[in-house]
C-alpha positions in Angstrom: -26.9 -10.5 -10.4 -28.5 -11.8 -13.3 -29.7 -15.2 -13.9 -26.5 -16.7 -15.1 -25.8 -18.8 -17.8 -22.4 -20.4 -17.1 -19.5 -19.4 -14.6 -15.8 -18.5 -15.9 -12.7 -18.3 -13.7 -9.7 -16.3 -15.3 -6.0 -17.7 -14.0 -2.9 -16.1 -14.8 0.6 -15.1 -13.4 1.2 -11.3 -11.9 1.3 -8.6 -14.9 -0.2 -10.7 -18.0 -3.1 -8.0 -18.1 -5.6 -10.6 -16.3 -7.2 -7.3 -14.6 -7.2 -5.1 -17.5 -9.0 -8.0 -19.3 -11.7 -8.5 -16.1 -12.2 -5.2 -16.5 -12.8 -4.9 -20.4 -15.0 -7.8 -19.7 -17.2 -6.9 -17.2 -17.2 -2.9 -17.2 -18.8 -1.9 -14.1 -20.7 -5.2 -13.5 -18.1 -6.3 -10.6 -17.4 -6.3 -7.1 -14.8 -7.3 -4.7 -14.3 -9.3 -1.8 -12.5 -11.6 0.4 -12.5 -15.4 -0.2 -14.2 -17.4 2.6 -11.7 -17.5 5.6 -8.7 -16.0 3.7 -7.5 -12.1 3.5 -7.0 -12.7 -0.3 -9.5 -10.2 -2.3 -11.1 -10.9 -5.4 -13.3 -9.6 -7.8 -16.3 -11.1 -9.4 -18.5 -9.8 -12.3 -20.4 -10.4 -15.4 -20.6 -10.0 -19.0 -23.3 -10.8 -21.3 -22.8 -12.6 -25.2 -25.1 -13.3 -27.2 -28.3 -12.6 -24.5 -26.8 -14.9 -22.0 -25.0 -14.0 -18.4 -22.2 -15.1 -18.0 -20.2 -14.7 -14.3 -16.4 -14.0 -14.4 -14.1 -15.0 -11.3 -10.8 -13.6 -11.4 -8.8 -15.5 -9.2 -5.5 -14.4 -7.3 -2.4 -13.8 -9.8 0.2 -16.6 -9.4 3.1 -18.1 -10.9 2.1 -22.1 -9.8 -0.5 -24.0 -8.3 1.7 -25.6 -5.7 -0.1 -24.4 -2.9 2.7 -22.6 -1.3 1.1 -19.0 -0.6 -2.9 -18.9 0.0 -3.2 -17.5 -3.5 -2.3 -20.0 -5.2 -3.6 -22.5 -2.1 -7.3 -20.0 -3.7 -6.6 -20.1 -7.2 -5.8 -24.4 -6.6 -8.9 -25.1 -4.7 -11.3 -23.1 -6.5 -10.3 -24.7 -10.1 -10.1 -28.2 -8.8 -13.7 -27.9 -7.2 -15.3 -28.0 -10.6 -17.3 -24.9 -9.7 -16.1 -23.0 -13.3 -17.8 -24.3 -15.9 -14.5 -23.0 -18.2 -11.0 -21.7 -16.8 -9.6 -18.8 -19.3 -5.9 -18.8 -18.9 -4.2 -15.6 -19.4 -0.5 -15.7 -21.1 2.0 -13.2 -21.4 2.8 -13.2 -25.3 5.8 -11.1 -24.5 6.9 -14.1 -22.1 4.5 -17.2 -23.4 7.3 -19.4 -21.7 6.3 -18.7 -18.0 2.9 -18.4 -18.8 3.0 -21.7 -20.3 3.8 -23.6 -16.7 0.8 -22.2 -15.4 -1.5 -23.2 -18.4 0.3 -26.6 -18.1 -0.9 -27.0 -14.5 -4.1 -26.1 -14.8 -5.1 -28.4 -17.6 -4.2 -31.1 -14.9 -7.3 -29.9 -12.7 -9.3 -29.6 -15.6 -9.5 -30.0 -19.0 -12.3 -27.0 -19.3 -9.8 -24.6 -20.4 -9.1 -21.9 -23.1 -6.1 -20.1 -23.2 -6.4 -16.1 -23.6 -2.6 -15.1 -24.8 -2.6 -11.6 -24.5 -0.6 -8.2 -24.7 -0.6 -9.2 -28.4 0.1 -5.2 -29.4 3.1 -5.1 -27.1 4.9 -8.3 -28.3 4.6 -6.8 -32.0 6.6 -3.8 -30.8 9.0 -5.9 -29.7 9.1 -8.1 -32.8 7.6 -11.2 -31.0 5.7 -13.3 -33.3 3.0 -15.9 -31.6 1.3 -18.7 -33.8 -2.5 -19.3 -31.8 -3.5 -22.0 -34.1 0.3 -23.6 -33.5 -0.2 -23.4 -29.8 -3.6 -24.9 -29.8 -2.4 -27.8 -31.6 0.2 -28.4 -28.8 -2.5 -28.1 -25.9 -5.2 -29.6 -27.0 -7.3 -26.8 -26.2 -8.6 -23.8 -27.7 -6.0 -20.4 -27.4 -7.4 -17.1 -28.8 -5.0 -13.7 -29.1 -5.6 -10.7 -27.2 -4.7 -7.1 -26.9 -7.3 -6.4 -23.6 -5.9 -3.0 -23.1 -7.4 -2.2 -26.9 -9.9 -4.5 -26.3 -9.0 -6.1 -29.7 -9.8 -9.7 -30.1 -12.9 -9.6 -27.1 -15.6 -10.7 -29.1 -13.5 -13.5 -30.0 -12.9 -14.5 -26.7 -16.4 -15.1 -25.6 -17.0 -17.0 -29.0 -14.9 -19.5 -27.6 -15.8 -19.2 -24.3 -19.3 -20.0 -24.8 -18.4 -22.9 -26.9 -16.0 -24.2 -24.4 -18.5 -23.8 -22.0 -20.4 -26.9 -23.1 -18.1 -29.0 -24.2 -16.2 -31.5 -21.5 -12.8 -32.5 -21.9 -10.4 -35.4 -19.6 -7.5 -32.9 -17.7 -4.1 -34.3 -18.7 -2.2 -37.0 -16.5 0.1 -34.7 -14.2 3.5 -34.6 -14.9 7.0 -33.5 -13.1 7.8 -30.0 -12.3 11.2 -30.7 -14.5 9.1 -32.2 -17.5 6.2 -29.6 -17.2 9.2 -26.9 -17.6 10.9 -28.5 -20.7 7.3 -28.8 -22.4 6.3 -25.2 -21.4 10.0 -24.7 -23.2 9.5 -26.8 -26.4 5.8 -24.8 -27.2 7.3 -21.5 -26.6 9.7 -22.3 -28.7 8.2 -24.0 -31.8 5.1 -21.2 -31.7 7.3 -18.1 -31.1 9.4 -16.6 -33.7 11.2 -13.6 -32.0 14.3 -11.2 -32.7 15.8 -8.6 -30.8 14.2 -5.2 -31.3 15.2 -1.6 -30.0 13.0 -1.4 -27.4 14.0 -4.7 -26.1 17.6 -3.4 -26.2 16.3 -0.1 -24.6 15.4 -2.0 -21.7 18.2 -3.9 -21.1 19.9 -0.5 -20.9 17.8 0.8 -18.5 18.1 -2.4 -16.3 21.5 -1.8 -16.3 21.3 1.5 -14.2 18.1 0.6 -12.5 18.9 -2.9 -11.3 23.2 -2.4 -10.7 24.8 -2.5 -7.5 26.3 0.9 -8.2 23.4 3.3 -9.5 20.6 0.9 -8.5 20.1 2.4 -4.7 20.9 6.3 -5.5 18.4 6.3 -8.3 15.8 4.4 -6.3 16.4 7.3 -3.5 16.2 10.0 -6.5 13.2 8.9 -7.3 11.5 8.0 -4.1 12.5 11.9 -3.2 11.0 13.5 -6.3 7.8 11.0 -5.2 8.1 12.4 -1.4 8.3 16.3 -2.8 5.6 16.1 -5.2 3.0 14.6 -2.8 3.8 17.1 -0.1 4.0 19.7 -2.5 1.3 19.0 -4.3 -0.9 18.4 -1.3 -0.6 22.2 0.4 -3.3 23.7 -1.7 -5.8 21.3 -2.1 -5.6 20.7 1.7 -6.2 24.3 1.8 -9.2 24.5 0.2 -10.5 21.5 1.8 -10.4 23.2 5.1 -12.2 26.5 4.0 -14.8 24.1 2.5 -14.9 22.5 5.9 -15.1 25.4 7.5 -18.1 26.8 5.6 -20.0 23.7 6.2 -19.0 23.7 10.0 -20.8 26.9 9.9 -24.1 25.7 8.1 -24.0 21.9 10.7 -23.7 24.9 13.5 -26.5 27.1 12.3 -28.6 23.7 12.6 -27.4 22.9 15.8 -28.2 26.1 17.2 -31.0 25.4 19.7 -29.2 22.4 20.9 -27.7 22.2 24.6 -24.5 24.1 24.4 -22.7 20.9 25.3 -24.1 19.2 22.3 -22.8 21.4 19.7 -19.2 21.6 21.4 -19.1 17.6 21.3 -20.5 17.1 17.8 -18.7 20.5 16.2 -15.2 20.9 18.0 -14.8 17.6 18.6 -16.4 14.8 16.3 -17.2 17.1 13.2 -13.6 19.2 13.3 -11.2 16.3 14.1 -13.1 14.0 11.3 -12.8 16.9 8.9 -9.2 17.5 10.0 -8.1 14.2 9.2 -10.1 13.8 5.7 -8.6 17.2 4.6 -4.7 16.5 5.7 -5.3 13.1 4.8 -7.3 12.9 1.3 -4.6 15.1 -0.9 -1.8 13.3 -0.3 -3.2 9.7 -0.7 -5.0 10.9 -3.8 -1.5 12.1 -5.0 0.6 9.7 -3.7 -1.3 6.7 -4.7 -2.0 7.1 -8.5 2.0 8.1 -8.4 2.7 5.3 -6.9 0.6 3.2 -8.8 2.5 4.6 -11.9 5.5 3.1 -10.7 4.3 0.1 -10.5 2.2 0.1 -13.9 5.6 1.1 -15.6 7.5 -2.1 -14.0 9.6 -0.3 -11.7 8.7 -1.8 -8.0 9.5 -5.3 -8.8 13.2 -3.9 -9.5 12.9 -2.5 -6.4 12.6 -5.6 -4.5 15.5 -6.9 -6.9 17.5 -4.1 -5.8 16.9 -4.7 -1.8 16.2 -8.1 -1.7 20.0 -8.5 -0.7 19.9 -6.4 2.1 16.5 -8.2 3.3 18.2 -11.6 3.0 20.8 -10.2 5.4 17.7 -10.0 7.4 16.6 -13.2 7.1 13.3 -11.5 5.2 12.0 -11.8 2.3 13.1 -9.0 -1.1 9.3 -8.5 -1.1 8.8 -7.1 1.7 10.3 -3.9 0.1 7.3 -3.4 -2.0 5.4 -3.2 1.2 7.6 -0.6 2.5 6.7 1.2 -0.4 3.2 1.2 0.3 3.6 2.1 3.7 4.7 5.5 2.7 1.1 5.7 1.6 -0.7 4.1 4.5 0.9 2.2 6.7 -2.4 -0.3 6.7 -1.9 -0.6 3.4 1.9 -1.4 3.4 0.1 -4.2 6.0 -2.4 -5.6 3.7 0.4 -5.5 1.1 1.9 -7.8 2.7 -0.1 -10.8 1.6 2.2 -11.1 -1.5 4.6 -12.7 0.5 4.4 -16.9 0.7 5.8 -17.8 3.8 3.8 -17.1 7.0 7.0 -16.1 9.1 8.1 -13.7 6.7 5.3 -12.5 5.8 4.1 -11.6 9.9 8.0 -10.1 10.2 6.7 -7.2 7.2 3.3 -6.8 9.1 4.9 -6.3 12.4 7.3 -3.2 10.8 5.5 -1.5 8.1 4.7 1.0 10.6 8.3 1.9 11.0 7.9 3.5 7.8 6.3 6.7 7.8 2.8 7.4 5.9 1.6 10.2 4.8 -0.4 10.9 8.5 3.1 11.8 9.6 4.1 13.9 7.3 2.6 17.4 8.4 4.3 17.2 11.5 7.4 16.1 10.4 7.5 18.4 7.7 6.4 21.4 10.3 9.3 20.9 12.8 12.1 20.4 9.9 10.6 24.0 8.6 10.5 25.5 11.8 13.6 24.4 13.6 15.9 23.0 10.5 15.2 24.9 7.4 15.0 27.8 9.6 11.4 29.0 8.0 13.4 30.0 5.0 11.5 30.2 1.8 13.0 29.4 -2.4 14.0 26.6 -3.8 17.2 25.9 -1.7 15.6 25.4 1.7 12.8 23.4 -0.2 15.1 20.6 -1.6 17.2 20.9 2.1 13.7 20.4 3.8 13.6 17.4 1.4 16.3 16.1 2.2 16.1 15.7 5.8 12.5 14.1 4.8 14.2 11.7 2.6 17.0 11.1 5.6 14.0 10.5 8.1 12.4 7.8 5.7 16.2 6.2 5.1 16.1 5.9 9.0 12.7 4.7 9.3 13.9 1.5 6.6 17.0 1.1 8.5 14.8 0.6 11.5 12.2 -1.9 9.9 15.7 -3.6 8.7 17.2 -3.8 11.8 13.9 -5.0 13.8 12.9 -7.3 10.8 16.7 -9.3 12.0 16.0 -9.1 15.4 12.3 -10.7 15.2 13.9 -13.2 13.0 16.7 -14.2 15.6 14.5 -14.1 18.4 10.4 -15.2 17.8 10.2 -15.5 14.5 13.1 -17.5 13.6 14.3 -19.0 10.3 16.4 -18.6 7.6 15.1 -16.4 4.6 13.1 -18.4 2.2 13.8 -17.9 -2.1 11.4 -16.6 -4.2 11.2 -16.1 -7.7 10.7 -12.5 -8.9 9.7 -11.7 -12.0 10.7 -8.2 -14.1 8.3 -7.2 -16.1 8.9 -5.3 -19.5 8.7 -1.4 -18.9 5.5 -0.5 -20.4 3.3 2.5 -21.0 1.3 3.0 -17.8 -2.6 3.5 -18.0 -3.2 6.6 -16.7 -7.2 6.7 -16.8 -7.3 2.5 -15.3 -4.1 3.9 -12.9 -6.1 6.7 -11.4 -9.8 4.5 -11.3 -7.5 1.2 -9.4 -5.8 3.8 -6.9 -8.4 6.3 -6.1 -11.1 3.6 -5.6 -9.1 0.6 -4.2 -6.5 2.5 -1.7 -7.8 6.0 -0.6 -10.9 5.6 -0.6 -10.9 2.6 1.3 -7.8 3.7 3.7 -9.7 6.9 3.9 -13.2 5.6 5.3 -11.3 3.5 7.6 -9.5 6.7 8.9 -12.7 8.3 8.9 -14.4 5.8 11.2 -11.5 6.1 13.8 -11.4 10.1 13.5 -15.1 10.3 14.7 -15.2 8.9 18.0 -11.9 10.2 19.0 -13.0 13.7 18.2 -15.4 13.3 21.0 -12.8 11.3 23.3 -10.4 14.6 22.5 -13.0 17.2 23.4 -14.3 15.3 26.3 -10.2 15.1 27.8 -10.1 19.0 26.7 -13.3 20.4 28.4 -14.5 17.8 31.3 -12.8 19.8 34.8 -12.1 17.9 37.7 -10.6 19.6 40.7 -10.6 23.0 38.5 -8.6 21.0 36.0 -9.3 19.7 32.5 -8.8 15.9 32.0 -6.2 17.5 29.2 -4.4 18.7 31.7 -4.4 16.2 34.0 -3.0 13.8 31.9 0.0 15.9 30.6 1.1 17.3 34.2 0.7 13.4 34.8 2.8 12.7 32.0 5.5 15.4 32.2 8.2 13.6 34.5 8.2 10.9 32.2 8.3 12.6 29.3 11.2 15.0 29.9 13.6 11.9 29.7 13.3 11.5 26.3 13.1 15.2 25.5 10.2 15.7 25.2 7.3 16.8 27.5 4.0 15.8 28.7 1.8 18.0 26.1 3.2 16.3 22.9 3.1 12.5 24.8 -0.5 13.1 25.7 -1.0 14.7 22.4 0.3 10.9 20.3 -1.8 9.3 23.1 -4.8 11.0 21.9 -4.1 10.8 18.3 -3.7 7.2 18.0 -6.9 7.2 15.8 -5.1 9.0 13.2 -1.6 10.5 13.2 -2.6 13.9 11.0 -4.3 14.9 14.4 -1.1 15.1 16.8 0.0 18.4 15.8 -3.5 20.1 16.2 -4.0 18.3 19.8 -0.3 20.1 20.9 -1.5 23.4 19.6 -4.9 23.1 21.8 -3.1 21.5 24.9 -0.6 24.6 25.1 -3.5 27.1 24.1 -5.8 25.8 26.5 -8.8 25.6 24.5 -11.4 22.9 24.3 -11.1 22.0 20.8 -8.6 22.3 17.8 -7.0 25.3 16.4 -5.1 26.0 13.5 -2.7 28.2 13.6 -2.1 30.7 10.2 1.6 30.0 9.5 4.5 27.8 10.7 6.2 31.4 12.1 3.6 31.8 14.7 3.8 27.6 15.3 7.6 28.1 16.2 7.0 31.5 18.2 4.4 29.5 19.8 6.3 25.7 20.3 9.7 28.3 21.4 7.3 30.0 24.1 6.7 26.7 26.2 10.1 25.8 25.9 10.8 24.0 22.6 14.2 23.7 21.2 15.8 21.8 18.5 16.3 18.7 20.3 12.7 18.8 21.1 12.0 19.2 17.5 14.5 16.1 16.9 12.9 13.9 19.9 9.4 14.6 18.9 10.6 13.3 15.2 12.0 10.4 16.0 9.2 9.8 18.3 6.7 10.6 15.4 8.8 8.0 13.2 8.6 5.1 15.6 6.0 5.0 18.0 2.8 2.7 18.1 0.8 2.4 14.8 -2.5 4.3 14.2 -5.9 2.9 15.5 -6.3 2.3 11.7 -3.2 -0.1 11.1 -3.9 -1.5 14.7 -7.1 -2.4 13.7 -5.6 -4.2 10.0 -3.0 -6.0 11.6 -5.5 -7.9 13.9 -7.8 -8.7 11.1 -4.2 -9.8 9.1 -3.0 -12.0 11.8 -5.8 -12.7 13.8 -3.9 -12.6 17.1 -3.6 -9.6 19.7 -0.7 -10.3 20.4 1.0 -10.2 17.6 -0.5 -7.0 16.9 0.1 -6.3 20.6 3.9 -6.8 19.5 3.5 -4.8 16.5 3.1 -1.5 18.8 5.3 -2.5 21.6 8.4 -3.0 19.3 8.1 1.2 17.5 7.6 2.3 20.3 10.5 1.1 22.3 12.9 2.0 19.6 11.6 5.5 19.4 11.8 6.2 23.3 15.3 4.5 23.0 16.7 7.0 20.6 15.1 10.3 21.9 16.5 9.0 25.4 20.2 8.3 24.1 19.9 11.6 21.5 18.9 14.0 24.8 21.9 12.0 27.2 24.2 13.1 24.3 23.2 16.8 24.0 23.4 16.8 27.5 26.4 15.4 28.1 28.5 17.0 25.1 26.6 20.2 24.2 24.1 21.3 26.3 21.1 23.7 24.7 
């Protein structure tokens, strides 16, 4: 970095537009990062006024400085060491109120501060009126108005920035929590003039379907289904095209391999190259539509209704309504639904969401669950009928994977994570315009890329574990084989048999590879196939003795078995304990073998195949 001139730390509570400003700020001059000994990212950059450099810390998003969650035990620390040479507070004008607590505590650490109150365009649509000059009388510090998502007002910003900068003032003498909250009140309301406008009323409206006990749930399942059929939709062709690009350059890596020791090219080709390639073209399309969809959703200020929607049947867990939003993000990546989980404050609850966000399915699953509703379900059938019907039964396998993170979220907390749900307070946003070009930059960049080279670095070295299993021979035998003969007995009690538990052995790496490690076990070749169409899949799966209540154990199997070598891996860096994430594979995994075990007793018992 550039030789700096002053540091600036920018504080503010979740969804006052402190990122969009970081990012107006500094551009591309940024990077991210974890604090020192804490899984709480940041990002750092720096902007330049007037020929001098100055370095911008945005610190974790939080509603106090109490020290309750380590965002705010990050964003407490870092202000109070004096390192910032000026703290910019960022206030919602829309809500000035609640951002006003916030302001309020930090001008106890220190009295460097200027207070950025922003979203300035969207509080005049909604007929809010905020007096700056009014404002800064009642602080005693400077308070500049904002619009960072026009970038109206900048310039401004760092005018008073730099003059802030060298100035020193006394923090104020701390005060109550119950006087802090009557002061924030009295500003707020002797700077804001405010009356009810349309869009205000508009949203009220629409909280009252989104947010009610009776169209609350079925419009969140509407929704999360239209989000489920567009990504797998939406993810067919460019998957397609993906794997005849692959293909190509599998041809060109194989024309420069082609004086190499036979047994070179079969490792690096059909095993390290195709399996890696596999996984980045089943995995990429979906995250890249999924994500930015998702990210949408949350830009708009729907998710935090979610949580309000579930957080009663999470409390009748004994979890925490947040843990909802990680749910969400699990569809995604369950890694991510992990890392998500940092949003919640109190350690128990927050280990309960990391130990079942794998219950939820990701995106890894989805080509294999999607295959066998198609094939032994929907019946192959093609239109529009069999299309919503296959996405149906996809929504009904996600409802069952919830209902499962439910049920093992009570358990954990009756049994070793006990303790009664803790209350949190959960803010709803105003709906407002999502922005599509910073939505698409935040979700390509920050989740699929990242979940996608953590994938990647899994997919590698199995590939060569894979193709060594499929073409190593011992006693006229592949390892393959061995190991799902081996496995057979023990499969067949849960319905299923030893090809596909070998073949979710062998794709713990990465769960888009389970399918393709079935198709080469019953083919018998050394590396993976493809086949052209799901017809010849189910001629294929039907030949070696598949029914539907294979199809339905392999499902639920697929649903709740051990997490991915990916998620496995973030779970130990999250908690920092293998046993925990020792726990967090055990507990799927018993659940799933239970219910393919007790779904083949029944058939058995009452209606044999």
């Amino acid at each position: 970095m550039s030789r700096l001139h002053a540091t600036v730390a920018l504080a503010g509570n979740p969804n006052v537009g402190k990122s969009t400003l970081f990012n107006a700020l500094t551009g591309l001059r940024q990077h991210t990062g974890n604090w020192a000994g804490k899984t709480v990212a940041t990002a750092r950059g720096e902007y330049r006024y007037m020929g001098k450099t100055y370095a911008l810390v945005d610190l974790p998003g939080t509603y106090s400085l109490a020290t309750q969650s380590q965002e705010e035990q990050v964003a407490q620390e870092y202000i109070a060491s004096g390192e910032a040479d000026a703290v910019v507070v960022v206030c919602d004008a829309t809500c000035l109120e609640r951002s006003l607590i916030l302001a309020l505590q930090v001008l106890e650490l220190t009295g460097d501060v200027v207070v950025c109150v922003n979203l300035m365009d969207e509080a005049r649509r909604l007929q809010i009126d905020v007096d700056p000059e009014a404002l800064s009388q009642e602080l005693g510090v400077p308070v500049v108005a904002v619009s960072a998502g026009r970038e109206d007002g900048l310039e401004e910003l760092k005018r008073v920035v730099a003059e802030a900068v060298g100035e020193k003032r006394q923090p104020k003498a701390p005060a109550e929590p119950a006087e802090r909250v009557s002061l924030a009140a009295r500003y707020a309301a002797e700077v804001v003039r405010a009356q009810e406008a349309d869009r205000m009323r508009r949203q009220r409206r629409l909280d009252r379907i989104l947010t009610s006990k009776a169209t609350g749930i079925p419009v969140m399942l509407l929704l999360l289904g239209l989000l489920v059929w567009l990504t797998v939709a939406g993810a067919n062709g460019p998957s397609a095209v993906l794997t005849a690009l692959f293909a190509r350059l599998e041809g060109v890596l194989a024309a420069a391999l082609a004086s190499a020791p036979a047994w070179v090219q079969g490792l690096v080709l059909d095993g390290i190259y195709r399996v890696t390639a596999w996984v980045v073209a089943v995995m990429l399309p979906p995250m890249a539509i999924f994500f930015p969809l998702f990210t949408l959703l949350e830009d708009l200020g729907y998710l935090p209704r979610v949580a309000f929607v579930l957080d009663h049947a999470f409390q009748k867990a004994r979890t925490c309504g947040k843990q909802a939003l990680c749910m969400c993000m699990s569809l995604g990546c369950n890694a991510c639904g992990v890392t998500g989980c940092r949003i919640i404050e109190s350690p128990r609850e927050r280990l309960i969401a990391s130990l079942t966000a794998s219950f939820i399915p990701c995106n890894g699953k989805f080509p294999t669950l999607i295959a066998l509703i198609t094939i032994y379900f929907v019946g192959g059938r093609a239109g529009l009928l069999p299309s919503l019907e296959g996405a149906a039964l996809l929504l009904g396998t996600l409802i069952l994977g919830a209902a499962g993170a439910l049920g093992c979220s009570r358990l954990l907390s009756a049994t070793v994570l006990k303790g009664m749900p803790t209350s949190f307070a959960m803010e709803l946003p105003p709906y407002r315009k999502p922005r599509v070009g910073q939505v698409l930059i935040r979700s390509v960049l920050d989740r699929t890329l990242l979940v996608l080279g953590r994938a990647v670095k899994v997919a590698a070295p199995a590939g060569a574990v894979i193709w060594l299993a499929a073409n190593v021979q011992l006693g006229g035998q592949s390892l393959l084989s061995w190991c799902t003969g081996a496995l057979d007995p023990f499969a067949r009690l849960f319905g299923m048999d030893g090809v596909i538990l070998t073949a979710f052995l062998l794709g713990w790496p990465a769960n888009e590879i389970v399918l393709p490690v079935m198709l080469m076990a019953y083919l018998a070749t050394g590396s993976l196939v493809q086949l052209e169409d799901f017809t010849a899949l189910g001629a294929l799966l039907t030949q070696h003795g598949w029914t539907w209540v294979t199809a339905a154990c392999t499902m639920l199997f697929s649903l709740f078995h051990w997490p991915c070598a990916t998620t496995c891996l973030t779970l130990y860096k999250e908690t920092g304990s293998l046993k925990w994430t020792g726990l967090a594979m055990v507990l799927p995994t018993a659940l799933g073998l239970g219910l393919c075990f007790v779904l083949r007793l029944v058939v058995q018992l009452f209606c044999p195949v």
